[in-house]
ZADRENFI-26458 format. One record per residue (C-alpha): z, x, y; chain; residue number from 1; residue in one letter. Coordinates in Angstrom, 1 decimal, decimal comma. Each point is the difference from the previous one (the first is absolute). Layout:
(r (Z X Y) 'A' NUM 'A')
...
% end
This chain:
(r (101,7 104,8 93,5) 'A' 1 'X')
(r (-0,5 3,7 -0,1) 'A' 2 'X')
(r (-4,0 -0,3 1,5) 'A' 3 'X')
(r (1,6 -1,6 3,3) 'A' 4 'X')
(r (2,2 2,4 0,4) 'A' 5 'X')
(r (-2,9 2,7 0,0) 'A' 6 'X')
(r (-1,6 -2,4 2,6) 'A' 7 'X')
(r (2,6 1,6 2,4) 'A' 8 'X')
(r (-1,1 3,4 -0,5) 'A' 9 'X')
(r (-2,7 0,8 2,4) 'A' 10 'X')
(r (-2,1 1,0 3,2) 'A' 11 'X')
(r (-1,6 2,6 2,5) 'A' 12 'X')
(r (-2,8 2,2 0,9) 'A' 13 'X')
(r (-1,3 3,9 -0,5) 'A' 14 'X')
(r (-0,6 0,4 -3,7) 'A' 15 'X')
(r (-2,9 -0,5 -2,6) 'A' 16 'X')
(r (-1,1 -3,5 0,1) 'A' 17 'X')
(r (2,0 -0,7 3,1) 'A' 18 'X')
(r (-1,5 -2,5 2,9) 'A' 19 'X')
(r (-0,8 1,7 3,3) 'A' 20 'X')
(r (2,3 -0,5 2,8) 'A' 21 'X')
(r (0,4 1,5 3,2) 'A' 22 'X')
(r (3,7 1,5 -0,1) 'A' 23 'X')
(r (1,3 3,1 2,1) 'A' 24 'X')
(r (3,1 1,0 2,4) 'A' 25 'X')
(r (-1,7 -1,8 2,4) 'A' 26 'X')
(r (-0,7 -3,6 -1,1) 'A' 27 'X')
(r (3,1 0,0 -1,6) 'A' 28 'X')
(r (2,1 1,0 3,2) 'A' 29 'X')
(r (-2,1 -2,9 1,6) 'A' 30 'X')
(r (1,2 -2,4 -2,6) 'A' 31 'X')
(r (3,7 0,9 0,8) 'A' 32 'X')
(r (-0,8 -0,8 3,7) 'A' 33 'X')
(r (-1,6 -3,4 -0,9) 'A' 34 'X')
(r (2,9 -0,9 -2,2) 'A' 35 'X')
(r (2,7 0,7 2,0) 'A' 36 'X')
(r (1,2 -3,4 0,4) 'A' 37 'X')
(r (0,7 -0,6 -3,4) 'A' 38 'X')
(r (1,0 2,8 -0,6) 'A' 39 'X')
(r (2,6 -0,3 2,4) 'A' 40 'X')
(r (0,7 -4,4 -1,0) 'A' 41 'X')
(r (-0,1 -1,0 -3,6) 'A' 42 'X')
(r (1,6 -1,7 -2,9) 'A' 43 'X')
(r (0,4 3,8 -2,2) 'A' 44 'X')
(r (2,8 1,1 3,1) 'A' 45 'X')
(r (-2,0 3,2 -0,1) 'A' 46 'X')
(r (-3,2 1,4 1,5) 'A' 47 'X')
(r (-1,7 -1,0 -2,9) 'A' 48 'X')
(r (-3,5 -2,1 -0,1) 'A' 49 'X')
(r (-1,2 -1,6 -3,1) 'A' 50 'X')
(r (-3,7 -1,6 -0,4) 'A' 51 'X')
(r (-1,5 -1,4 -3,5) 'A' 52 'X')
(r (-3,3 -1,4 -0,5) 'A' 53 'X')
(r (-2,6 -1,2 -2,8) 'A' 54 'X')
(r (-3,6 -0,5 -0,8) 'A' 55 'X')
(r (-1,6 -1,4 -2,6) 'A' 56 'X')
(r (0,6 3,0 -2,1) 'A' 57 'X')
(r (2,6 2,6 1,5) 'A' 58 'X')
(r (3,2 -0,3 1,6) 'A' 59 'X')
(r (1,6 2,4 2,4) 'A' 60 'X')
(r (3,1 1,0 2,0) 'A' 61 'X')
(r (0,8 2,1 2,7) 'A' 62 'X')
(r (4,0 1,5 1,6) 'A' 63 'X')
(r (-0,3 1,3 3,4) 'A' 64 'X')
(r (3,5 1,5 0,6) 'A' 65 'X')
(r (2,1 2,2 2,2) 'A' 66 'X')
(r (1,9 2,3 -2,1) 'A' 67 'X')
(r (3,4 2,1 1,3) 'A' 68 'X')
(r (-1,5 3,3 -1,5) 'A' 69 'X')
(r (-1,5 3,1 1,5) 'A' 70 'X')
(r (-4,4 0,2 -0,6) 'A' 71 'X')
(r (1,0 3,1 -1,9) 'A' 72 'X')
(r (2,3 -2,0 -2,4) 'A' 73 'X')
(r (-2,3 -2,4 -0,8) 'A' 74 'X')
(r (-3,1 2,1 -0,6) 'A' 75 'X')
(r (2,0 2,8 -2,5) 'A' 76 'X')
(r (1,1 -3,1 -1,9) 'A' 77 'X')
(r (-3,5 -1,6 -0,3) 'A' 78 'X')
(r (-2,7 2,1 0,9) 'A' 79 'X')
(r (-0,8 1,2 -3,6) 'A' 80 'X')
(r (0,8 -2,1 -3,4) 'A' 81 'X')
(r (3,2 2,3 -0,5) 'A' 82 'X')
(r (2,5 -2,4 0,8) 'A' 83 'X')
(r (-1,8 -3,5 0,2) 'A' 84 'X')
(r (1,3 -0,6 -4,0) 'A' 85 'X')
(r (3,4 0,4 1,1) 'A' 86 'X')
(r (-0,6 -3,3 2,5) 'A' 87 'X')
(r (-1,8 -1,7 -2,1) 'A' 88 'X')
(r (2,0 0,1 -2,6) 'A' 89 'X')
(r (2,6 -2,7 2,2) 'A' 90 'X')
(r (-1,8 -2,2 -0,4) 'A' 91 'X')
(r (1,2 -2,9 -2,1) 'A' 92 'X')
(r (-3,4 -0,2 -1,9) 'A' 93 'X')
(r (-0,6 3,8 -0,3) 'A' 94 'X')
(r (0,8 1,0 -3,5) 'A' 95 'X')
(r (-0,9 4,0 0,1) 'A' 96 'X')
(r (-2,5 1,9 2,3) 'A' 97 'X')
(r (-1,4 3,9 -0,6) 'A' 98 'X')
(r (-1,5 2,0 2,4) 'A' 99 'X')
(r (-2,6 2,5 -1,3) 'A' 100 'X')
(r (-2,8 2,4 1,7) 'A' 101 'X')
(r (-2,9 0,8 -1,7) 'A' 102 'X')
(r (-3,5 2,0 0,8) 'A' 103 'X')
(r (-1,4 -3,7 1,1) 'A' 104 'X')
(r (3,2 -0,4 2,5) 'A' 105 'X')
(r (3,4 -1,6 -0,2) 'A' 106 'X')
(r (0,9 -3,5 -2,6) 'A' 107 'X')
(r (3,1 -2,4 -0,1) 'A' 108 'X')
(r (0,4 -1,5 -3,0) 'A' 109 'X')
(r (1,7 -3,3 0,9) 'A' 110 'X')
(r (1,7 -2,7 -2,8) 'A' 111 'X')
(r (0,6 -3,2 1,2) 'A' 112 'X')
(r (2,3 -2,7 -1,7) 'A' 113 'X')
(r (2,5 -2,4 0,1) 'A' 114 'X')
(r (3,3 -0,5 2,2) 'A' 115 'X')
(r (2,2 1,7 -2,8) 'A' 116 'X')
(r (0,6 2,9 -2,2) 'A' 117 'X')
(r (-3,7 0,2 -2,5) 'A' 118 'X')
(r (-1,6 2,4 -2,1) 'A' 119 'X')
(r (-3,0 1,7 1,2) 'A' 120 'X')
(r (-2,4 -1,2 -2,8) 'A' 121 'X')
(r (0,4 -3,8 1,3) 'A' 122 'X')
(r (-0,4 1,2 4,0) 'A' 123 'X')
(r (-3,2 0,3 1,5) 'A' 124 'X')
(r (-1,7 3,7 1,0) 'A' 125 'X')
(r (-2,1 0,4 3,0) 'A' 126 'X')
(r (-1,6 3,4 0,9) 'A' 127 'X')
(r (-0,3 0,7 3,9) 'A' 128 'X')
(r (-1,9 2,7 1,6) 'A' 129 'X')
(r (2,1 1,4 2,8) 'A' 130 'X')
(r (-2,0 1,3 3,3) 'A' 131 'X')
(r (1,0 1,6 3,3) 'A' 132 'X')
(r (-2,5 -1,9 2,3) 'A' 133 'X')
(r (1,4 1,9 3,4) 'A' 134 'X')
(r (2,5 2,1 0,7) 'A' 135 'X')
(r (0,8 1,4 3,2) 'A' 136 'X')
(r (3,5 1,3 1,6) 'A' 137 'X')
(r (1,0 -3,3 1,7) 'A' 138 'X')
(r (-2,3 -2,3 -2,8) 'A' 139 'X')
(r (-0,6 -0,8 -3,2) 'A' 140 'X')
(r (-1,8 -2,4 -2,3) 'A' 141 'X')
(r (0,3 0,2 -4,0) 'A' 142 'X')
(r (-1,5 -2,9 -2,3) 'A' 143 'X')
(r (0,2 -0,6 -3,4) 'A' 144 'X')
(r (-3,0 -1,6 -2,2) 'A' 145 'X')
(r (-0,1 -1,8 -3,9) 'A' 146 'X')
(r (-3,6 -1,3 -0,8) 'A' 147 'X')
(r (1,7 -2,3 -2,4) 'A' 148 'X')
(r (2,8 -1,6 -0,7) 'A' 149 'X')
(r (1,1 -2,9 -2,9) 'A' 150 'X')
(r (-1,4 -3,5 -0,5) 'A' 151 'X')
(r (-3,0 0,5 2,0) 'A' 152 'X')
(r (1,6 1,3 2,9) 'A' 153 'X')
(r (-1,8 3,4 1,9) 'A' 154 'X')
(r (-0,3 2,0 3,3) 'A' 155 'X')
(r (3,8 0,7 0,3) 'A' 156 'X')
(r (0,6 2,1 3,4) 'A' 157 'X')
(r (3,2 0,6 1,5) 'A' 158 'X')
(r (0,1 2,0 3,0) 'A' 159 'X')
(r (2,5 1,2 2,2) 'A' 160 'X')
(r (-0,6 1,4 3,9) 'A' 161 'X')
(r (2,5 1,5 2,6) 'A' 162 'X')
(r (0,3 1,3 3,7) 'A' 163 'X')
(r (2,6 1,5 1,5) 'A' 164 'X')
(r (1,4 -1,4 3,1) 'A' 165 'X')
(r (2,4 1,2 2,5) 'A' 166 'X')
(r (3,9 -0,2 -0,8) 'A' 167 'X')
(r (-0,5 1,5 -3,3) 'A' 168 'X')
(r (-1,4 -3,2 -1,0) 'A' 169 'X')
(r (-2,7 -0,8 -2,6) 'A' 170 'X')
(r (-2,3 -3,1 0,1) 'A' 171 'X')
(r (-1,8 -0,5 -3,5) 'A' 172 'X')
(r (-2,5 -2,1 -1,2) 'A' 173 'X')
(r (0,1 -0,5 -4,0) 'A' 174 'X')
(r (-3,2 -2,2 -1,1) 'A' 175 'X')
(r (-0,8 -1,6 -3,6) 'A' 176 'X')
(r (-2,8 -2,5 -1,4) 'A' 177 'X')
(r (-1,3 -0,3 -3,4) 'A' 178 'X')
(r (-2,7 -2,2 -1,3) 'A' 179 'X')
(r (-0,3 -2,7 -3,2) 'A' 180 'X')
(r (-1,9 -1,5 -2,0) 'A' 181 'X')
(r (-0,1 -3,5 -2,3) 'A' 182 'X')
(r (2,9 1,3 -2,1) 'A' 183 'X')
(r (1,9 1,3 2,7) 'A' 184 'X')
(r (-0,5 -3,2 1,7) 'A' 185 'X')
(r (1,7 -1,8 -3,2) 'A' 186 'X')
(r (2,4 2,2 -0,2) 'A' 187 'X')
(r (1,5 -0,5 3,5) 'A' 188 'X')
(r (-0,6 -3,9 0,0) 'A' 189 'X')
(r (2,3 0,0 -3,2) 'A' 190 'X')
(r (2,5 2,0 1,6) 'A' 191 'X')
(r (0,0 -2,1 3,2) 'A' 192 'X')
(r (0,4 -3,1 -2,1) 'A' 193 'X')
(r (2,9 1,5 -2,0) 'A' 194 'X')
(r (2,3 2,5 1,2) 'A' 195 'X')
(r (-1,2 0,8 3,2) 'A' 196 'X')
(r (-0,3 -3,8 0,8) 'A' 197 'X')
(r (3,2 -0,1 2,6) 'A' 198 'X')
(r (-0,2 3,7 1,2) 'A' 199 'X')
(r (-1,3 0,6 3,7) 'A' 200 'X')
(r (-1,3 2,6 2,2) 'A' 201 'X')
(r (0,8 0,8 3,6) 'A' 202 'X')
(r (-2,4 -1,6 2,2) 'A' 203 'X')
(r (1,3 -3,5 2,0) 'A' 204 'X')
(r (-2,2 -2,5 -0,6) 'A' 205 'X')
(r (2,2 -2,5 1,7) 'A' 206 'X')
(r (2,6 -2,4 -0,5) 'A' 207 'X')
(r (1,1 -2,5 -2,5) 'A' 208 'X')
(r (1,6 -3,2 2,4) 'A' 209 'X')
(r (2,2 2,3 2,4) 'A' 210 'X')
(r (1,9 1,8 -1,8) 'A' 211 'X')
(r (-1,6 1,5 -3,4) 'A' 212 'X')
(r (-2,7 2,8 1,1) 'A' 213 'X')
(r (-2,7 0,7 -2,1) 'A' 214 'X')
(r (-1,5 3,4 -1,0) 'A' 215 'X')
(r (-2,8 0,3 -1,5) 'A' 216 'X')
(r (-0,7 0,4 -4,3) 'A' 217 'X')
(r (-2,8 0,1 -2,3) 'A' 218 'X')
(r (-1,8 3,5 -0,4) 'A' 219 'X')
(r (0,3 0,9 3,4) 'A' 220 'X')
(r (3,8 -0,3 -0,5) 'A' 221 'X')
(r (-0,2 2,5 -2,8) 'A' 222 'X')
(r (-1,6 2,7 2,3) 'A' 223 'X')
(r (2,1 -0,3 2,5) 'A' 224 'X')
(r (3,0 0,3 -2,5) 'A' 225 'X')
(r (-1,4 3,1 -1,6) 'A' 226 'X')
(r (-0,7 1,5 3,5) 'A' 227 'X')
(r (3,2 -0,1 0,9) 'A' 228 'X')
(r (1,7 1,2 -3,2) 'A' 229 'X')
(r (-2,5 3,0 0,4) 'A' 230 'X')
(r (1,1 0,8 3,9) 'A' 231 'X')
(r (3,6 -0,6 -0,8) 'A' 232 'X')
(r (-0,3 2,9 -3,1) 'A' 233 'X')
(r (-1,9 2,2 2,8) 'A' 234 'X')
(r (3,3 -0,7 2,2) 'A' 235 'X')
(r (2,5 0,6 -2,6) 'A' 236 'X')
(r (-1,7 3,3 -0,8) 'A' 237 'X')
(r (-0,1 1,3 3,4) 'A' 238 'X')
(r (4,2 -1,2 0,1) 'A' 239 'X')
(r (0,5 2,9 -2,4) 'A' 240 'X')
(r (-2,3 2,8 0,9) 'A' 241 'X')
(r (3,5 1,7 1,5) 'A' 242 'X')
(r (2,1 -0,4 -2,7) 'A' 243 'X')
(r (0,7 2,2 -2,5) 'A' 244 'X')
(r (-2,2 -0,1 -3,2) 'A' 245 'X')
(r (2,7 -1,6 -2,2) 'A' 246 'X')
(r (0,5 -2,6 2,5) 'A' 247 'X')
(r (-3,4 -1,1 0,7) 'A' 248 'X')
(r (-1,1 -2,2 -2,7) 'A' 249 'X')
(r (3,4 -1,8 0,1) 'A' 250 'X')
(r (-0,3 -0,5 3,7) 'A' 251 'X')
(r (-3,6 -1,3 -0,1) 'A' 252 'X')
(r (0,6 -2,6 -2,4) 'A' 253 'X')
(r (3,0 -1,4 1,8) 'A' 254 'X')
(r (-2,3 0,5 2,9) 'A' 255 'X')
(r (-2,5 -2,4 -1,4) 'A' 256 'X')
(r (1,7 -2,4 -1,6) 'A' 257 'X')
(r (2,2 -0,7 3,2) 'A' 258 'X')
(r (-3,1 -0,2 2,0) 'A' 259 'X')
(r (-1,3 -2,7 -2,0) 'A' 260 'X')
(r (3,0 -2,1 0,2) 'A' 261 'X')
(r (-0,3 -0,3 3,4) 'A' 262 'X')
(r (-3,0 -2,2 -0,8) 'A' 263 'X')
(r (1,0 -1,7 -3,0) 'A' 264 'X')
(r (-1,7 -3,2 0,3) 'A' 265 'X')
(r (-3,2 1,9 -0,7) 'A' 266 'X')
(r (1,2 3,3 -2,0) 'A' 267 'X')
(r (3,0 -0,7 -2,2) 'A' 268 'X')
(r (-1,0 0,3 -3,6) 'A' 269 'X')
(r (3,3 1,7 -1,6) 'A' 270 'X')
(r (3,4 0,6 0,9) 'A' 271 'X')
(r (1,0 3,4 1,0) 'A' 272 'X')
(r (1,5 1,3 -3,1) 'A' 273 'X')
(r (-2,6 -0,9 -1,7) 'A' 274 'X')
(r (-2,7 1,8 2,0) 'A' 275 'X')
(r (1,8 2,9 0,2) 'A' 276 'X')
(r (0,3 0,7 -3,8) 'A' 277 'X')
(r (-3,6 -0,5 0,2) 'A' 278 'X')
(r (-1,0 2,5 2,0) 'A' 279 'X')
(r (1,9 2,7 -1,1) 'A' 280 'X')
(r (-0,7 -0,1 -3,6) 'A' 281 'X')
(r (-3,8 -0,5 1,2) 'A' 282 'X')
(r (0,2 3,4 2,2) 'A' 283 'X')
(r (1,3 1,7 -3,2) 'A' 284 'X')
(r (-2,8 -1,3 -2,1) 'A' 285 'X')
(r (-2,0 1,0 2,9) 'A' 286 'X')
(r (0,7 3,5 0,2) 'A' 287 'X')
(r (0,1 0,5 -3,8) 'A' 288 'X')
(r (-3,6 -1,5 -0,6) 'A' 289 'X')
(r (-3,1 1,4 -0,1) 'A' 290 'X')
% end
């Protein structure tokens, strides 16, 4: 269902519309101190944290994550909208994405569709405002905004925040939330009763007798799905910022895909082949549309 696959795209602060939050160098460098023992013990087998949660009317996720790249790395690849299309665009979902600056600031144009090779016309377009909230030499904190979205979805943010720590290390925050309405609401209860019925998210929520764990579903399942797909595509990029430029598109998809294998119980959709041929004709329709 091509509207809960949008539900994934979402989440952060800084931009028109956006909700204030208290977010700096500071607080965040606090938040790496206060996680630090799940960063170092969890079920990803990386320093990787992964929250969810819902309200009546908006869900959100959050990745805290210690990444093995240099600050500088990190902020020339994300501080500015220049190269977020060619990350998002890993993404299973993401069909196409087109950065653009204008008088009134910078846009992505974002489709989202189905797990598999579709025309444009029958994926869904989202505009999102792109805004450097803070940007200092060892900091920085960029958010994304969409007032609306499709069947009655609204108040998209994604946002993405990163200080450097000592080792050439990087610890980044990346944020999303989005709110619905009734025919959002109908949307994702169809999908949960169809073909996201038997699909699962990462958080334990117990076990089953003694040996069957469970992990939680529903909507909160669906964020936490999308929120890793989206960190996983922000790894895979960073994988290839070395290479050379004919190799980097190749290696980031292999990146990705591999990535999500390694938690297949929650992320397989296709087989490898299949994504891959996705991808690349989607990058070439990418760079050839307007």
């Amino acid at each position: 269902m091509l509207g809960v696959c949008l539900l994934g795209v979402a989440g952060a602060q800084g931009v028109q519309g956006a909700e204030p939050a208290i977010r700096s160098a500071a607080s965040l460098r606090a938040k790496y101190a206060a996680l630090g023992p799940r960063l170092g013990s969890n079920p990803f087998n990386r320093p990787l944290v992964l929250d969810s949660a819902e309200s009546a009317n908006q869900l959100s996720g959050d990745i805290y994550a210690v990444l093995d790249y240099p600050f500088d790395t990190v902020n020339q690849s994300f501080n500015g909208a220049t190269h977020w299309c060619d990350m998002l665009i890993l993404h299973i979902n993401t069909k196409y994405c087109r950065a653009s600056t204008s008088g009134t600031g910078s846009m992505l144009a974002v489709s989202i569709g189905k797990k598999d090779f579709q025309e444009l016309d029958q994926a869904y377009r989202v505009q999102f405002m792109f805004g450097v909230v803070t940007a200092t030499p060892d900091y920085f904190d960029v958010s994304l905004y969409a007032p609306t979205g499709p069947l009655g979805t609204s108040d998209y943010r994604i946002g993405l925040e990163a200080v450097a720590l000592p080792g050439g290390k990087t610890f980044l925050h990346l944020t999303y939330s989005y709110r619905y309405g009734f025919a959002g609401k109908l949307a994702m209860q169809t999908y949960l009763a169809t073909l996201g019925s038997h699909k699962i998210g990462f958080t334990f929520t117990g076990a089953q007798g003694s040996a069957q764990a469970i992990y939680i579903g529903g909507v909160r399942g669906v964020v936490e799905r999308n929120t890793m797909r989206y960190y996983l595509a922000i790894d895979a990029f960073l994988s290839a910022v070395n290479s050379t430029p004919s190799q980097q598109l190749e290696q980031r998809l292999q990146s990705w895909f591999s990535s999500t294998e390694l938690y297949a119980a929650q992320l397989h959709e296709v087989d490898r082949a299949a994504y891959l041929d996705m991808k690349r004709r989607e990058y070439v329709r990418q760079l050839k549309s307007p």
